[in-house]
PDB file of N, CA, C and O in Angstrom:
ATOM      1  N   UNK A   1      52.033  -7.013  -7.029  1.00  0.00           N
ATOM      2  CA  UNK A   1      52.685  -5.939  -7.743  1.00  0.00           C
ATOM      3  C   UNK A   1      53.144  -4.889  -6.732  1.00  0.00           C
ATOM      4  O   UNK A   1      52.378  -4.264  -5.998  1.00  0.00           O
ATOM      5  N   UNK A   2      54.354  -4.771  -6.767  1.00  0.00           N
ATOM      6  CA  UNK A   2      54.927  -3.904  -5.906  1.00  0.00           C
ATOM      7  C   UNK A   2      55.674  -2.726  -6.720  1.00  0.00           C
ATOM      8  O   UNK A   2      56.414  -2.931  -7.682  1.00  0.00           O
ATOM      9  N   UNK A   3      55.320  -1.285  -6.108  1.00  0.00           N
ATOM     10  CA  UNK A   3      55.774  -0.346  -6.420  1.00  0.00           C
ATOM     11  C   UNK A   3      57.083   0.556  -5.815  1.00  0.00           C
ATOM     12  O   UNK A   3      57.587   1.628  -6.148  1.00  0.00           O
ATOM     13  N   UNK A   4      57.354  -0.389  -4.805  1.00  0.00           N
ATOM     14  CA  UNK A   4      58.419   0.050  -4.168  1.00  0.00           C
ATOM     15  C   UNK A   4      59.536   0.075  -4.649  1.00  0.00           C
ATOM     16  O   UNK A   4      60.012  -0.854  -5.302  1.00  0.00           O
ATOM     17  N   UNK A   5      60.178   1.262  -4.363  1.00  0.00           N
ATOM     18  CA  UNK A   5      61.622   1.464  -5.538  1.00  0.00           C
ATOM     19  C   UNK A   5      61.708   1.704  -6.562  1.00  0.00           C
ATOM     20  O   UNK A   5      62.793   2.061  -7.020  1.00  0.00           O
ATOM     21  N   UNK A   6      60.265   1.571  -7.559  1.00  0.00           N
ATOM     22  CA  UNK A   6      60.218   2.050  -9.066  1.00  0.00           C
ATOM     23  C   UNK A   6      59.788   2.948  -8.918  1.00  0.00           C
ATOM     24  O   UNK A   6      59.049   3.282  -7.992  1.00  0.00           O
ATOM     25  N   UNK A   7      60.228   3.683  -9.986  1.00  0.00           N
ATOM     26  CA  UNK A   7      59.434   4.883 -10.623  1.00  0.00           C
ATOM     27  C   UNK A   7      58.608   5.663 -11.248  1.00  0.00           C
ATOM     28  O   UNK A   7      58.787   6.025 -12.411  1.00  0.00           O
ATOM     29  N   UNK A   8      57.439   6.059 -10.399  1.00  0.00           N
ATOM     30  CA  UNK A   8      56.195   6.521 -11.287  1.00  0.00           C
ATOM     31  C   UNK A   8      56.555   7.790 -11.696  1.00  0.00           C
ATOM     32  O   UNK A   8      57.449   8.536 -11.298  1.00  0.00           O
ATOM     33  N   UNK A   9      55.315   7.974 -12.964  1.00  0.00           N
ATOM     34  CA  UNK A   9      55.178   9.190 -13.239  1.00  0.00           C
ATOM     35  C   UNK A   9      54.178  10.048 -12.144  1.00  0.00           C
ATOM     36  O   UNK A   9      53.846   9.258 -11.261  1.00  0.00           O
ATOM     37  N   UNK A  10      53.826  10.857 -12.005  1.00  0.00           N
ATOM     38  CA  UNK A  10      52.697  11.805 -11.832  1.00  0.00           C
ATOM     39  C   UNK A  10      51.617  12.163 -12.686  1.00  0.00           C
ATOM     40  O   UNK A  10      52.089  12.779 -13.641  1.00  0.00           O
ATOM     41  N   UNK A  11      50.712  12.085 -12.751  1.00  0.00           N
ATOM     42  CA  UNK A  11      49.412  12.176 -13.794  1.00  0.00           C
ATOM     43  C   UNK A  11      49.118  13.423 -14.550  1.00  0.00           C
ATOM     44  O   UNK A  11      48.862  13.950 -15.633  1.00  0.00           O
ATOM     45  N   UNK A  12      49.417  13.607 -12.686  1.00  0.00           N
ATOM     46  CA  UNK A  12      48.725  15.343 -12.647  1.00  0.00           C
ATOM     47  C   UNK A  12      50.396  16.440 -13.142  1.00  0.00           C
ATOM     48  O   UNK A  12      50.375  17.664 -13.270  1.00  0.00           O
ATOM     49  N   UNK A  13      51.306  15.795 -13.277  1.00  0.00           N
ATOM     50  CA  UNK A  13      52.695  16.602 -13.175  1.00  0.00           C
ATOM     51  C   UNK A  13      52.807  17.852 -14.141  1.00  0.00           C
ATOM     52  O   UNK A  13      53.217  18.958 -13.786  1.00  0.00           O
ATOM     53  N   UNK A  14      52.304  17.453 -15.643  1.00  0.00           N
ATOM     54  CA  UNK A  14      53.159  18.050 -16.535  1.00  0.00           C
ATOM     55  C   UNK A  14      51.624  19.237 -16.067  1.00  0.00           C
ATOM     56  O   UNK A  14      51.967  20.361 -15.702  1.00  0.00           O
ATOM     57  N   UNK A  15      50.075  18.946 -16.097  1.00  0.00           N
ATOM     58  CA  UNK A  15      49.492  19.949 -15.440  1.00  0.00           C
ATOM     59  C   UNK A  15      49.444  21.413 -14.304  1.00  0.00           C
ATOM     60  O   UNK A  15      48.885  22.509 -14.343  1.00  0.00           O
ATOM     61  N   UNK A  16      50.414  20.662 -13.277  1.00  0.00           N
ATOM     62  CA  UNK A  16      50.882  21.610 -12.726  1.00  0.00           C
ATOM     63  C   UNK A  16      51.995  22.239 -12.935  1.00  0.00           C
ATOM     64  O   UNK A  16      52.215  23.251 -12.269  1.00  0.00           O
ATOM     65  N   UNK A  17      52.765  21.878 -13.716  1.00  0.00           N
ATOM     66  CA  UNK A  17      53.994  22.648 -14.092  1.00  0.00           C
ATOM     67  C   UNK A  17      53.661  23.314 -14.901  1.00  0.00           C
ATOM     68  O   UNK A  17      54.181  24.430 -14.883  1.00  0.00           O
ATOM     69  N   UNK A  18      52.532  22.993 -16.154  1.00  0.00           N
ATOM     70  CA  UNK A  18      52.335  24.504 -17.226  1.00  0.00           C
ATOM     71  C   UNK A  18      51.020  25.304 -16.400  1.00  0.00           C
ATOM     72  O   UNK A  18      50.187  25.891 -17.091  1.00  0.00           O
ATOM     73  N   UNK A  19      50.918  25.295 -15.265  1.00  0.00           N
ATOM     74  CA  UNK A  19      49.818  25.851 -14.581  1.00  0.00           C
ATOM     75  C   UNK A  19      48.359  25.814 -15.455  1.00  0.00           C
ATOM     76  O   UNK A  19      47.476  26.666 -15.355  1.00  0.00           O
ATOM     77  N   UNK A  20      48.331  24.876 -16.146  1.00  0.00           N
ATOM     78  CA  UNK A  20      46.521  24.063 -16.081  1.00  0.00           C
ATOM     79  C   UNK A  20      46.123  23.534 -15.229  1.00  0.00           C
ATOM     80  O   UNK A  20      44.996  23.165 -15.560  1.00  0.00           O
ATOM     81  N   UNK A  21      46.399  23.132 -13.951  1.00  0.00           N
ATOM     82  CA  UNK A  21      46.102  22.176 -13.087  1.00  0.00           C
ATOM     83  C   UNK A  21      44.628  23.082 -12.511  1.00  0.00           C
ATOM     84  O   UNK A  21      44.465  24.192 -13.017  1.00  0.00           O
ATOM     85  N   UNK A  22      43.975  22.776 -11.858  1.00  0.00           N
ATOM     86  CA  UNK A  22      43.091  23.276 -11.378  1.00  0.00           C
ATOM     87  C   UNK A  22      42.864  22.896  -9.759  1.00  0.00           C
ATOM     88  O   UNK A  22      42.663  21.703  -9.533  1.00  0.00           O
ATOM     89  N   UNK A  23      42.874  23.541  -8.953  1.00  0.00           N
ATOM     90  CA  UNK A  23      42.570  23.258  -7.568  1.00  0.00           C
ATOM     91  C   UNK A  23      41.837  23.821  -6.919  1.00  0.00           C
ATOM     92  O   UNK A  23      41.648  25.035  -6.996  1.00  0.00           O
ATOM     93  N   UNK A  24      40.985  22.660  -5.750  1.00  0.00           N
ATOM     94  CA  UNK A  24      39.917  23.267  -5.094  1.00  0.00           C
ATOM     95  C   UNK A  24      39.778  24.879  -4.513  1.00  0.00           C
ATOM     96  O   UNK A  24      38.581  25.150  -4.606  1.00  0.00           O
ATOM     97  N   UNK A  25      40.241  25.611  -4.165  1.00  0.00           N
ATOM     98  CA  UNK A  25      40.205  26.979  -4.192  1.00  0.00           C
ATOM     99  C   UNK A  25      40.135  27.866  -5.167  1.00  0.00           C
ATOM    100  O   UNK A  25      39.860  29.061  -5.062  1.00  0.00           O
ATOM    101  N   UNK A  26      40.454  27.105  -6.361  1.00  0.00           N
ATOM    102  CA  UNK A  26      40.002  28.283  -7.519  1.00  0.00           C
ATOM    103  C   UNK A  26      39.100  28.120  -8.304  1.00  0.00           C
ATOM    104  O   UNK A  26      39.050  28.469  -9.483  1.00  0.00           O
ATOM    105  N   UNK A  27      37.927  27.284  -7.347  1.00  0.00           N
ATOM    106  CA  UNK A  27      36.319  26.919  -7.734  1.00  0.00           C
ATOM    107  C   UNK A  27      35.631  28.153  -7.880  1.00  0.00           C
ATOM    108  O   UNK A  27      36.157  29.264  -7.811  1.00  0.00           O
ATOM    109  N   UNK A  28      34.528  27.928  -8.068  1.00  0.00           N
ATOM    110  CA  UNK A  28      33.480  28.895  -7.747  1.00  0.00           C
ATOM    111  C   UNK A  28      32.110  28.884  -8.244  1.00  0.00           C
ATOM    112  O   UNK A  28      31.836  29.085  -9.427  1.00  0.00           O
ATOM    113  N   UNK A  29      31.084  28.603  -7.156  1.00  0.00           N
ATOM    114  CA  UNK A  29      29.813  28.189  -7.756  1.00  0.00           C
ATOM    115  C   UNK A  29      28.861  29.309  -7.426  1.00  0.00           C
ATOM    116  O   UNK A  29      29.286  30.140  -6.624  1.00  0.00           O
ATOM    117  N   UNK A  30      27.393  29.507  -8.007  1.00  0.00           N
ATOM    118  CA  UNK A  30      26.580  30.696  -7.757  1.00  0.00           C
ATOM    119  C   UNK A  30      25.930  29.669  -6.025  1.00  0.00           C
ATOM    120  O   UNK A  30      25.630  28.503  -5.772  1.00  0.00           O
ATOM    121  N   UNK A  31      25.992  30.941  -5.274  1.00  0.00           N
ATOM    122  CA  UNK A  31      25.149  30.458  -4.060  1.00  0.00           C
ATOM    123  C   UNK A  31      26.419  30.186  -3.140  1.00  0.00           C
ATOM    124  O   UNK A  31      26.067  30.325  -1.969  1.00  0.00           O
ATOM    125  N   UNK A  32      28.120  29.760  -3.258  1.00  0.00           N
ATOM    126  CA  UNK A  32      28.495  28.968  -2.319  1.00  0.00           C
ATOM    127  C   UNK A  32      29.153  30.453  -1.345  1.00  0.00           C
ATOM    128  O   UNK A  32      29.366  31.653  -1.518  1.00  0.00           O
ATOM    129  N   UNK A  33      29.312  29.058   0.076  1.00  0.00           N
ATOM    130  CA  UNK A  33      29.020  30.354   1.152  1.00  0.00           C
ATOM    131  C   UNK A  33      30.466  29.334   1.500  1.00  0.00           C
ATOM    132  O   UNK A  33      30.687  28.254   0.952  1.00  0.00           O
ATOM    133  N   UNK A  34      31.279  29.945   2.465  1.00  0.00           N
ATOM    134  CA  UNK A  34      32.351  29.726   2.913  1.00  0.00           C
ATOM    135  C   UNK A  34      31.913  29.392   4.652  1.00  0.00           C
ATOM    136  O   UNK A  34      31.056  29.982   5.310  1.00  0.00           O
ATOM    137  N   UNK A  35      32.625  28.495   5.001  1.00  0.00           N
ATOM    138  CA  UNK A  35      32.301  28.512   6.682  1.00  0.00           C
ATOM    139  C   UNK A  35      33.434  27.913   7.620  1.00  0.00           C
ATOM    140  O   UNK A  35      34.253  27.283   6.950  1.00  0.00           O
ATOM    141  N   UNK A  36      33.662  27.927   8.726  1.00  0.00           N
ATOM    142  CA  UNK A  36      34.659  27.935   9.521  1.00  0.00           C
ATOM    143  C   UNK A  36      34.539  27.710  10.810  1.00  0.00           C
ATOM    144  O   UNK A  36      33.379  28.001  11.102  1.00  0.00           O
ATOM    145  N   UNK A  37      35.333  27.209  12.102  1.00  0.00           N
ATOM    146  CA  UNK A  37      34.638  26.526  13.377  1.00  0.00           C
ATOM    147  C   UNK A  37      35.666  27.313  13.849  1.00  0.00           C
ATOM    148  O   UNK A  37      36.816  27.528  13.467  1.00  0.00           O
ATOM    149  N   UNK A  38      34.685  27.861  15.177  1.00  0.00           N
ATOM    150  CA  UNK A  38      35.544  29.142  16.277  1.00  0.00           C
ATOM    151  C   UNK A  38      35.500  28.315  17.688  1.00  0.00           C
ATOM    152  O   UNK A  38      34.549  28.032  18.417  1.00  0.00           O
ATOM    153  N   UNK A  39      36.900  28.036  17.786  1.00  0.00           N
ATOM    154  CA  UNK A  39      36.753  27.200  19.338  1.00  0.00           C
ATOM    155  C   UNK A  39      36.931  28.175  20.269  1.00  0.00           C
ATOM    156  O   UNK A  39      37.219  29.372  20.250  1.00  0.00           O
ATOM    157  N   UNK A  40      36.668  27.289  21.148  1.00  0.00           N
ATOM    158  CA  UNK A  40      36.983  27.884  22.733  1.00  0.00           C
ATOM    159  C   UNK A  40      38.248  29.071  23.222  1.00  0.00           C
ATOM    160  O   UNK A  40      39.415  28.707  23.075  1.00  0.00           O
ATOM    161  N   UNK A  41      38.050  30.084  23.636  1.00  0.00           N
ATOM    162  CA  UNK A  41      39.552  30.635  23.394  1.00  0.00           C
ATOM    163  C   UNK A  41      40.344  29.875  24.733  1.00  0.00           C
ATOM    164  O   UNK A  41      41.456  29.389  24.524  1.00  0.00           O
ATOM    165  N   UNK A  42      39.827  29.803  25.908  1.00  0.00           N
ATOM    166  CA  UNK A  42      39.786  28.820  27.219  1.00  0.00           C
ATOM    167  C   UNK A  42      40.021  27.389  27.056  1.00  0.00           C
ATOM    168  O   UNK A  42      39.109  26.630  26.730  1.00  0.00           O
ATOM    169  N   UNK A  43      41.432  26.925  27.312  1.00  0.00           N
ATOM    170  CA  UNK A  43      40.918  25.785  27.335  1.00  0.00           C
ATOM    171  C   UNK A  43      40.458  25.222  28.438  1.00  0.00           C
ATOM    172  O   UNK A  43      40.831  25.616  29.543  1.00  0.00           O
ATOM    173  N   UNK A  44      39.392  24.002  28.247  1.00  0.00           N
ATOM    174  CA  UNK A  44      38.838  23.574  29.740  1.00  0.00           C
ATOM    175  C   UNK A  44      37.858  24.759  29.984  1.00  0.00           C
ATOM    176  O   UNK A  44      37.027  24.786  30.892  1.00  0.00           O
ATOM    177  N   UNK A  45      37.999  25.445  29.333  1.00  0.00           N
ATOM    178  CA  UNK A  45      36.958  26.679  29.716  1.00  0.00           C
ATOM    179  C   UNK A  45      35.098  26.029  29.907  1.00  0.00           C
ATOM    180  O   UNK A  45      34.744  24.895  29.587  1.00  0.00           O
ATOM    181  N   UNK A  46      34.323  26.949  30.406  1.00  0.00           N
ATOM    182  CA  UNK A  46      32.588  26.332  30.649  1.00  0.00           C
ATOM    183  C   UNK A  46      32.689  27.287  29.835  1.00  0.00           C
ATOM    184  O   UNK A  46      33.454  28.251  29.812  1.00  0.00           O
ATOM    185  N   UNK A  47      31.453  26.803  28.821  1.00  0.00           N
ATOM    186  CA  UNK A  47      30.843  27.722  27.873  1.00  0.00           C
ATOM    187  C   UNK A  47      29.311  27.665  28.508  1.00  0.00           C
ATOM    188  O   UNK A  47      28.588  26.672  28.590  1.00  0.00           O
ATOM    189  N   UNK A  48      28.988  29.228  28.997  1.00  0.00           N
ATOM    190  CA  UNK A  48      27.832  29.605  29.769  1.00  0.00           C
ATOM    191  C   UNK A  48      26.944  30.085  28.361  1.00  0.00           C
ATOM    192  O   UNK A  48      25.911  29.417  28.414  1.00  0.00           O
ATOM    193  N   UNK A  49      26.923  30.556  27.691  1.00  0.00           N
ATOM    194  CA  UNK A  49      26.158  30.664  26.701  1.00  0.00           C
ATOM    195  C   UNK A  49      26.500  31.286  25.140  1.00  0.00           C
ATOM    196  O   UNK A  49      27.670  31.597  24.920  1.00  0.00           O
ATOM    197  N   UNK A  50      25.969  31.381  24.576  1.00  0.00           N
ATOM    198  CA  UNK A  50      26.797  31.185  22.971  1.00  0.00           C
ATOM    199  C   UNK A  50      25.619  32.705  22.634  1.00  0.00           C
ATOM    200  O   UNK A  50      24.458  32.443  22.949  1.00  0.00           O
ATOM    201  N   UNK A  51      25.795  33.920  22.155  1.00  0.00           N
ATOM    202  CA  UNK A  51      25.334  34.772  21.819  1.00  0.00           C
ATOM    203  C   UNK A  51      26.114  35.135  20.614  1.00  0.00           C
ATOM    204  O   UNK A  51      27.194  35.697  20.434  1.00  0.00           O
ATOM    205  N   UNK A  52      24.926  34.469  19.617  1.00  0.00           N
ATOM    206  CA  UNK A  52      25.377  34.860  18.018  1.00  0.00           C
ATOM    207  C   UNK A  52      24.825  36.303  17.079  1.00  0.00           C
ATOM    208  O   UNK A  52      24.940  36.530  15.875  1.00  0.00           O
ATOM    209  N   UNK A  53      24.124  37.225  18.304  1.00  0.00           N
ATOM    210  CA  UNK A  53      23.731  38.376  17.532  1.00  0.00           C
ATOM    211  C   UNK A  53      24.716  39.395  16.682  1.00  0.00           C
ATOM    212  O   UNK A  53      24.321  39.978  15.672  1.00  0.00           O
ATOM    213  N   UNK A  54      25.922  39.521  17.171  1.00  0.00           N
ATOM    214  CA  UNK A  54      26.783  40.239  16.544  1.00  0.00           C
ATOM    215  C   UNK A  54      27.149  39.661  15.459  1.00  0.00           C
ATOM    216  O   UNK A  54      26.665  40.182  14.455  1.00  0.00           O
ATOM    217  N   UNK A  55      27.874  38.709  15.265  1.00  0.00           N
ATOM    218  CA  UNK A  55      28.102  37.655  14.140  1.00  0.00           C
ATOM    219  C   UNK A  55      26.839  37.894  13.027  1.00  0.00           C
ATOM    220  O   UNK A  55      26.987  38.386  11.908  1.00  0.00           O
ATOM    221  N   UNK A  56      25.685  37.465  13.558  1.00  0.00           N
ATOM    222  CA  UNK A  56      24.681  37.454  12.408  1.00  0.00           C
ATOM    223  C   UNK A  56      24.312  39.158  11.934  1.00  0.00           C
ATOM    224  O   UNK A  56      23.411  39.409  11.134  1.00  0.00           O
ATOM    225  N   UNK A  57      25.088  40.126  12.515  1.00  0.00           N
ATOM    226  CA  UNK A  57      24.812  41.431  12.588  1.00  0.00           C
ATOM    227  C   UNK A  57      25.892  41.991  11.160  1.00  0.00           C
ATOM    228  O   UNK A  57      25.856  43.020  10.485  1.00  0.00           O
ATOM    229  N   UNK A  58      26.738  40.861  11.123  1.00  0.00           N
ATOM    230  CA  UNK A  58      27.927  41.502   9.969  1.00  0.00           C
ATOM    231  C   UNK A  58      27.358  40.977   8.105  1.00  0.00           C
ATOM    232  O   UNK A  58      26.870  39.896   7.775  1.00  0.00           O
ATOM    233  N   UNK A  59      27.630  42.076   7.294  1.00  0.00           N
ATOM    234  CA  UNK A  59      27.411  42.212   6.419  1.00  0.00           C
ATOM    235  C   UNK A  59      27.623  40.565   5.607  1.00  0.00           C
ATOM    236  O   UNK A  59      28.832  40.347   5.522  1.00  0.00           O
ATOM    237  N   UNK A  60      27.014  39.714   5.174  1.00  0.00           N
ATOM    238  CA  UNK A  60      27.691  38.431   4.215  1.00  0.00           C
ATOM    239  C   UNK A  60      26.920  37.984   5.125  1.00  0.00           C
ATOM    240  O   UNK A  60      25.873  37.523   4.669  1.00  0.00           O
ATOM    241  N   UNK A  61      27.108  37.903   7.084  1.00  0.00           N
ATOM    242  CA  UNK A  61      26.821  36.270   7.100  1.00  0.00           C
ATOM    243  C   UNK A  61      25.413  35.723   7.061  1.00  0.00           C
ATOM    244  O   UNK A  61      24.367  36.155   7.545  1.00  0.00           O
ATOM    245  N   UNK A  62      25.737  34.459   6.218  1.00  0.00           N
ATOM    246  CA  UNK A  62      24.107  34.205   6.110  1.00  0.00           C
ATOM    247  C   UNK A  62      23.849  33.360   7.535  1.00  0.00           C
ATOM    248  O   UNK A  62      23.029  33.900   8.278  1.00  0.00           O
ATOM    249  N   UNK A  63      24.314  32.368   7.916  1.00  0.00           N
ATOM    250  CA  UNK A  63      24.013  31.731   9.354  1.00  0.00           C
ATOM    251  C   UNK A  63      25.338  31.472  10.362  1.00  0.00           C
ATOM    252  O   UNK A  63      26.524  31.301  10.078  1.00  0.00           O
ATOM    253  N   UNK A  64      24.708  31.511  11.533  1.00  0.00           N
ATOM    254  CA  UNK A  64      25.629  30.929  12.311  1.00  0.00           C
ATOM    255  C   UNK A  64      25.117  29.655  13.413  1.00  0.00           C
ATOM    256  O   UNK A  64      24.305  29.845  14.319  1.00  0.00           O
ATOM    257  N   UNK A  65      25.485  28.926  13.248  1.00  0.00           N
ATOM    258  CA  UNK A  65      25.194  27.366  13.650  1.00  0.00           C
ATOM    259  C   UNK A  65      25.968  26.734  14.908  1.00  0.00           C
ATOM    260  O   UNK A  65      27.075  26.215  14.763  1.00  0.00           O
ATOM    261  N   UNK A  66      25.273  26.814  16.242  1.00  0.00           N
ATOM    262  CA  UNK A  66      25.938  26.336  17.153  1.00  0.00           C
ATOM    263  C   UNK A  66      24.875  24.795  17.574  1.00  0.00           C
ATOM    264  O   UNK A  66      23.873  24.438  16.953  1.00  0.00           O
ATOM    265  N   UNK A  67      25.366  24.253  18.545  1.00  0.00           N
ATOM    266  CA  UNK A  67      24.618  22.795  19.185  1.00  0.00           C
ATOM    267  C   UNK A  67      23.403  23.271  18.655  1.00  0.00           C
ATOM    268  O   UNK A  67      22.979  22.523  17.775  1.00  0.00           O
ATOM    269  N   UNK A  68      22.888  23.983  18.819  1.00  0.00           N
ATOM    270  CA  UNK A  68      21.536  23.905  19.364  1.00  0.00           C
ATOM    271  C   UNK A  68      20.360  24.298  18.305  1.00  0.00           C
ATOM    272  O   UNK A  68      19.152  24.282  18.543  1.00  0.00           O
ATOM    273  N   UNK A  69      21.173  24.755  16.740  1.00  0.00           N
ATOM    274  CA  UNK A  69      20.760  24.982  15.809  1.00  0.00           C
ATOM    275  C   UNK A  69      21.525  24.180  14.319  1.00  0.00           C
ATOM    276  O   UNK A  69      21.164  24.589  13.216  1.00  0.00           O
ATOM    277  N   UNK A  70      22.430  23.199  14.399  1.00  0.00           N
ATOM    278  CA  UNK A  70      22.898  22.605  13.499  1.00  0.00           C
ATOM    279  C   UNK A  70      22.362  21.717  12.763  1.00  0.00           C
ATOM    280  O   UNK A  70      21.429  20.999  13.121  1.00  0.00           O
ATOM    281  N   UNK A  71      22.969  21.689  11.556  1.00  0.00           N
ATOM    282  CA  UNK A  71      21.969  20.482  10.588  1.00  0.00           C
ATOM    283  C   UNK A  71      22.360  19.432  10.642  1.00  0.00           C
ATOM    284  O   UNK A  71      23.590  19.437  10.695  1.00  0.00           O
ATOM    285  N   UNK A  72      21.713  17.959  10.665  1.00  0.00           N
ATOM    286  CA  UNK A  72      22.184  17.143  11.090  1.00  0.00           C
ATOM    287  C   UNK A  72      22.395  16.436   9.974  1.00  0.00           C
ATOM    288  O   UNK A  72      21.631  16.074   9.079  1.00  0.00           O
ATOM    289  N   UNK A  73      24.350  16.188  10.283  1.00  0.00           N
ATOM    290  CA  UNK A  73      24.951  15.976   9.359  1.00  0.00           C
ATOM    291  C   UNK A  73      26.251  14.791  10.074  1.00  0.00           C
ATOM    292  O   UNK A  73      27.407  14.617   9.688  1.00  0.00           O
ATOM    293  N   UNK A  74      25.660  14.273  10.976  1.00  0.00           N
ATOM    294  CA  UNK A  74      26.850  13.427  12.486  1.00  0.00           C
ATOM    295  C   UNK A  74      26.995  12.379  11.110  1.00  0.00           C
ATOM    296  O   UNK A  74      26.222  12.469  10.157  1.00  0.00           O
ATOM    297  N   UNK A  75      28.222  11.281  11.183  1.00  0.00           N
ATOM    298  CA  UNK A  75      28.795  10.212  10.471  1.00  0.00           C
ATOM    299  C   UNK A  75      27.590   9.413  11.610  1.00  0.00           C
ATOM    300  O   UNK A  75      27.135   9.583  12.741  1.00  0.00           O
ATOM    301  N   UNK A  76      27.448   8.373  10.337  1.00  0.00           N
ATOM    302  CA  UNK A  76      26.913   7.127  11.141  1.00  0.00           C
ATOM    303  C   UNK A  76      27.928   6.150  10.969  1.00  0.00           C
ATOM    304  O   UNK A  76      28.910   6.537  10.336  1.00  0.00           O
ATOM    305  N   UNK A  77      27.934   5.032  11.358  1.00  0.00           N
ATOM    306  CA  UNK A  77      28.351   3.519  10.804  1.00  0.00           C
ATOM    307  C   UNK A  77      28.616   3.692   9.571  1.00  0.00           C
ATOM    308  O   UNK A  77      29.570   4.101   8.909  1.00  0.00           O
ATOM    309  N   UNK A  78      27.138   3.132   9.310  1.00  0.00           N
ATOM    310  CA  UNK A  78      26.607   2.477   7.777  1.00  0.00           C
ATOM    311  C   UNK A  78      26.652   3.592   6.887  1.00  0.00           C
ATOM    312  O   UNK A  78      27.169   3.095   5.886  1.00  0.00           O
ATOM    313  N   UNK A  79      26.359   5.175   6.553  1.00  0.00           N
ATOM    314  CA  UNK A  79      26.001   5.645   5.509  1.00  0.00           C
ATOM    315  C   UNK A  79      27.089   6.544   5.399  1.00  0.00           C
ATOM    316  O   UNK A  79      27.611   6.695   4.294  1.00  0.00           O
ATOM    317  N   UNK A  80      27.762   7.541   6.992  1.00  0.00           N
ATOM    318  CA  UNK A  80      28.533   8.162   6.578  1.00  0.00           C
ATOM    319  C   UNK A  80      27.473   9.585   7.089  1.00  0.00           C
ATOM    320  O   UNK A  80      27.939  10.583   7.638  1.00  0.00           O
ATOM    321  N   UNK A  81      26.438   9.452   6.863  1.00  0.00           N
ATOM    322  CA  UNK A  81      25.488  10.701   7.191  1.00  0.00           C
ATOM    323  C   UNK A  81      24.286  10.263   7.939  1.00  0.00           C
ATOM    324  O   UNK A  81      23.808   9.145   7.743  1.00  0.00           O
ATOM    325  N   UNK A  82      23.827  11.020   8.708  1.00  0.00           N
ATOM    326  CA  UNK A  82      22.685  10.438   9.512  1.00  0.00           C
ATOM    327  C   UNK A  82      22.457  11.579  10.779  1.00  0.00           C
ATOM    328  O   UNK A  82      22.608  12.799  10.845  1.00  0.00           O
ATOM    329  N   UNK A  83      22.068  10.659  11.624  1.00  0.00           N
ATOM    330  CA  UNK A  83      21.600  11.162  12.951  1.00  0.00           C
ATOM    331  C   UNK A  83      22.344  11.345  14.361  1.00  0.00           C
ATOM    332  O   UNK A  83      22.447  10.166  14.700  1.00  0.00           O
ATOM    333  N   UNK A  84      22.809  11.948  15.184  1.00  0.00           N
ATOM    334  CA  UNK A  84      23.553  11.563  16.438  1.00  0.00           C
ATOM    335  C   UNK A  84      24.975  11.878  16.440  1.00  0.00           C
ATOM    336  O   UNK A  84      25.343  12.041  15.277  1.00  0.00           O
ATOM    337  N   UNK A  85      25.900  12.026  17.258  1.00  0.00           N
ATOM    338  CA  UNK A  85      27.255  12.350  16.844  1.00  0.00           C
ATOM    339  C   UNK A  85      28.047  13.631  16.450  1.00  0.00           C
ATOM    340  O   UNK A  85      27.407  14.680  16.520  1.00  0.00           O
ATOM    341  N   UNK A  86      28.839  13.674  16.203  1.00  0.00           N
ATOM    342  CA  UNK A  86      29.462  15.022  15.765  1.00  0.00           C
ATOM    343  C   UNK A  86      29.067  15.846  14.532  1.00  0.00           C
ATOM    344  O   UNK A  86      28.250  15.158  13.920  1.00  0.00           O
ATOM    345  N   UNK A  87      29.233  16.790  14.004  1.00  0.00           N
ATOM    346  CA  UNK A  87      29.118  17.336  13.257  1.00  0.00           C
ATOM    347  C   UNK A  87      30.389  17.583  12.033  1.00  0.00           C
ATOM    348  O   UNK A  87      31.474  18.147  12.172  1.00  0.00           O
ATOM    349  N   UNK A  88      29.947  17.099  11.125  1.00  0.00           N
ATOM    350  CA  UNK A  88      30.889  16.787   9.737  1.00  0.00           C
ATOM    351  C   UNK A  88      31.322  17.884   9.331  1.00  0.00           C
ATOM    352  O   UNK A  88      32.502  18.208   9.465  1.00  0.00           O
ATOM    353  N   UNK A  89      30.453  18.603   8.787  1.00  0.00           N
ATOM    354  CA  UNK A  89      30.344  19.798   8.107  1.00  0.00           C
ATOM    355  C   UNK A  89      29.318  20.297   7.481  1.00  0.00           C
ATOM    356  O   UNK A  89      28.357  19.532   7.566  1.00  0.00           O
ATOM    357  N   UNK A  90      29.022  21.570   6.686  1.00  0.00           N
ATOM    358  CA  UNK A  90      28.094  22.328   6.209  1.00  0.00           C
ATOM    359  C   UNK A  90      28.611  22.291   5.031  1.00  0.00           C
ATOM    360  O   UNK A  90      28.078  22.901   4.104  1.00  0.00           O
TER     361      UNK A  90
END
């Protein structure tokens, strides 16, 4: 079955055109915290040490999470979540 060249509808269409549609940003749950990754301003730069006192000094933030304090959340193979590796997200 090939869809090439015919014409679908959209599911979601007539939703977003009478603005019922709903999208991830106009969620909102009790507890959720927003978070964000601050790179290097250097590139190639050495990062000599990571001092998160100011950051944790501003009003809202609840943590700040570098190497050496992150939850381990690396992709494995098999599950997708596990041990080792990069960091997915929070």
């Amino acid at each position: 079955m090939s869809v090439i060249g015919i014409a679908t509808s959209r599911v979601d269409g007539w939703a977003k055109v009478t603005g019922d549609a709903r999208y991830a940003a106009e969620f909102a749950a009790d507890g959720l915290v927003h978070g964000f990754v601050v790179s290097a301003a250097i590139a190639k730069g050495r990062i000599i040490r990571i001092d998160t006192n100011d950051a944790l000094a501003v009003a809202g933030v609840v943590e700040v999470f570098t190497h050496e304090n992150r939850p381990d959340l690396a992709a494995t193979k098999d599950t997708g979540v596990g041990s080792g590796g990069a960091m997915l997200g929070l």
